[in-house]
C-alpha positions as CSV (number, residue, x, y, z in Angstrom):
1,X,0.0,0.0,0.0
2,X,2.3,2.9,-1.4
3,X,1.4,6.3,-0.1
4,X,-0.9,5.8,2.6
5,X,-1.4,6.3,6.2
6,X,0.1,2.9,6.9
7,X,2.9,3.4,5.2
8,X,3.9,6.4,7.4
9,X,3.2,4.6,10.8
10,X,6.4,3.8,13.1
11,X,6.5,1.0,14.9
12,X,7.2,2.5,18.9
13,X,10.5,1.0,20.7
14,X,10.8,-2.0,21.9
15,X,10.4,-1.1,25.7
16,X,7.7,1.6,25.1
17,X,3.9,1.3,26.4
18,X,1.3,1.7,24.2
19,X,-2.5,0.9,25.2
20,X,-3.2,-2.3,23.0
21,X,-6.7,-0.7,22.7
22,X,-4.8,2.5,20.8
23,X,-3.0,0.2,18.4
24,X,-6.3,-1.6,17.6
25,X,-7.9,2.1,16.9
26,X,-5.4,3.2,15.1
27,X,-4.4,0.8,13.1
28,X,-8.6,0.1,12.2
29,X,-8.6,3.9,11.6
30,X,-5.8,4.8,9.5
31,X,-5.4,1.7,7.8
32,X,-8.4,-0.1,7.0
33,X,-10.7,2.0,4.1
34,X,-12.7,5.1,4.5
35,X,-16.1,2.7,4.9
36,X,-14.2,0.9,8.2
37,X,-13.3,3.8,9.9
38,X,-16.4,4.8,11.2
39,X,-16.7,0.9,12.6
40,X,-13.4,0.4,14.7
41,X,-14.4,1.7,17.9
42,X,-18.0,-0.6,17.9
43,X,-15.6,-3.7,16.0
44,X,-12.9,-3.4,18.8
45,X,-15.3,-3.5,21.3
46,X,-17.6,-6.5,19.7
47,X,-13.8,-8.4,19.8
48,X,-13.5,-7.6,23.6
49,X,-17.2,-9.0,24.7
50,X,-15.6,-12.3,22.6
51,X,-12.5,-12.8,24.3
52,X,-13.5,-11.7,27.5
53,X,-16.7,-13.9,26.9
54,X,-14.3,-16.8,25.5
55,X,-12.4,-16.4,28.7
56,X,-15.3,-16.6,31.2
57,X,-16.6,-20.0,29.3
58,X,-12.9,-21.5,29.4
59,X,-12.6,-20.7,33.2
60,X,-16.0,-22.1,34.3
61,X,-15.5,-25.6,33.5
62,X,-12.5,-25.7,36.3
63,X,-15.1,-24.6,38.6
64,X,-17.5,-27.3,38.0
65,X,-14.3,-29.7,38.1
66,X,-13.2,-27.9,41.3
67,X,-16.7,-28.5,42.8
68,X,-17.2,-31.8,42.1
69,X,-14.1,-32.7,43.5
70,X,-15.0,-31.1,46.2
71,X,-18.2,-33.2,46.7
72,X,-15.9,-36.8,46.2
73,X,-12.9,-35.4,49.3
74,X,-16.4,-34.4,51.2
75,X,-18.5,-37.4,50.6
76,X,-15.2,-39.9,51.3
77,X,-13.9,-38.1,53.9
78,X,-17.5,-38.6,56.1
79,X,-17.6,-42.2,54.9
80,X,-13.9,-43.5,55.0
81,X,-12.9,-42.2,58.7
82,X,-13.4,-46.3,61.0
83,X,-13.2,-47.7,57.3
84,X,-10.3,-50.4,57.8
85,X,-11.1,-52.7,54.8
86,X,-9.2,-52.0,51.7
87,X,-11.8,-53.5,49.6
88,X,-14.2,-51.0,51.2
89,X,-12.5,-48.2,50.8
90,X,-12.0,-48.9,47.0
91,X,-15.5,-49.1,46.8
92,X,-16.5,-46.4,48.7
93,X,-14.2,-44.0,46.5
94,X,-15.6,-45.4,43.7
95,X,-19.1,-44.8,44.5
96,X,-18.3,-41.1,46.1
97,X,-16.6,-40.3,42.5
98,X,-19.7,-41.8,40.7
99,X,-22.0,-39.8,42.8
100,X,-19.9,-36.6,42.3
101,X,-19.9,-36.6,38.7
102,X,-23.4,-38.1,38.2
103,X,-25.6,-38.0,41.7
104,X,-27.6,-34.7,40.0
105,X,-28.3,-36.2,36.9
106,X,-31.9,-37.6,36.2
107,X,-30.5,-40.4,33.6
108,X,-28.7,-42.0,36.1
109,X,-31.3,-41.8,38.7
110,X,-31.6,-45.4,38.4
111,X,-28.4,-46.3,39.8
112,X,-27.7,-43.8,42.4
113,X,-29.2,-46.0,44.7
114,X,-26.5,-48.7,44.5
115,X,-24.1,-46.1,44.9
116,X,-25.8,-44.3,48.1
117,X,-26.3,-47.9,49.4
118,X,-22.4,-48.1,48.8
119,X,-21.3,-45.1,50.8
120,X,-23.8,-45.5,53.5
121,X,-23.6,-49.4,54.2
122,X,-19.8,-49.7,53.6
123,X,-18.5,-46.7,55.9
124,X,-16.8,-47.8,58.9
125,X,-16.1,-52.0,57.6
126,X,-13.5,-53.5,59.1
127,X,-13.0,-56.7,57.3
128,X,-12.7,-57.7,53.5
129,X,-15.4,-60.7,53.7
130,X,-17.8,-58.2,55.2
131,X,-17.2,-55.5,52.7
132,X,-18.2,-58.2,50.1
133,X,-21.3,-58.7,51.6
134,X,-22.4,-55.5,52.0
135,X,-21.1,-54.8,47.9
136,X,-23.7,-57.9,47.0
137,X,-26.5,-57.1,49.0
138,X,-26.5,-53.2,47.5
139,X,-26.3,-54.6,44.2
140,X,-29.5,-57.1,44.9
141,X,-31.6,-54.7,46.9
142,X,-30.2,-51.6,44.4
143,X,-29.1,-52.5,40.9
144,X,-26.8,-50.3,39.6
């Protein structure tokens, strides 16, 4: 583009501040056609809502990841405490992560009772054998 305003434009020094909204301004206003200019203040500020919009999104799925962790320490932490049985406490963290992710959810309604029947039944178990029992009769009385 020979003999325009772009042409003329300096780049600033490497260690000088300019307001990244100035650049975008200036560089939609002198550089982009006559019909633009009247559009970069309203295009500059329809690319803000994006990003910041795009950043907002991107950020809240951590939160729902953060809470529903939070719910699995909560909901093992009340039902692992007397828990001795290794067998128990495998299946009570499984259950606590399945009701974490899922326990809201009305298409898995169905099996949330296995899983309740889980945390309640098996907190506090002492003994392999038992833990077993109590795993089979919450599958018979609640199939998952």
């Amino acid at each position: 583009m020979h003999g325009t305003i772009c042409e003329s434009r300096t780049v600033p020094p490497a260690g000088a501040e300019v307001a990244t909204g100035w650049r975008i301004h200036s560089v939609l206003d002198g550089c982009a056609g006559g019909w633009v200019k009247g559009w970069a203040h309203p295009l500059s500020a329809i690319l803000t809502i994006i990003v910041v919009a795009g950043t907002l999104l991107a950020s809240s799925g951590s939160v729902i990841a953060q809470t529903s962790t939070e719910k699995q320490a909560q909901c093992e932490l009340s039902a692992i405490r007397d828990t001795r049985s290794s067998l128990a406490i495998q299946f009570i963290r499984s259950a606590c992560n399945w009701l974490a992710l899922n326990g809201d959810s009305l298409l898995n309604e169905s099996s949330k009772g296995y899983y309740v029947c889980l945390v309640r039944q098996l907190s506090g178990v002492q003994a392999d054998e038992a833990a077993a029992a109590i795993v089979s009769a919450c599958r018979t009385s609640s199939p998952p």
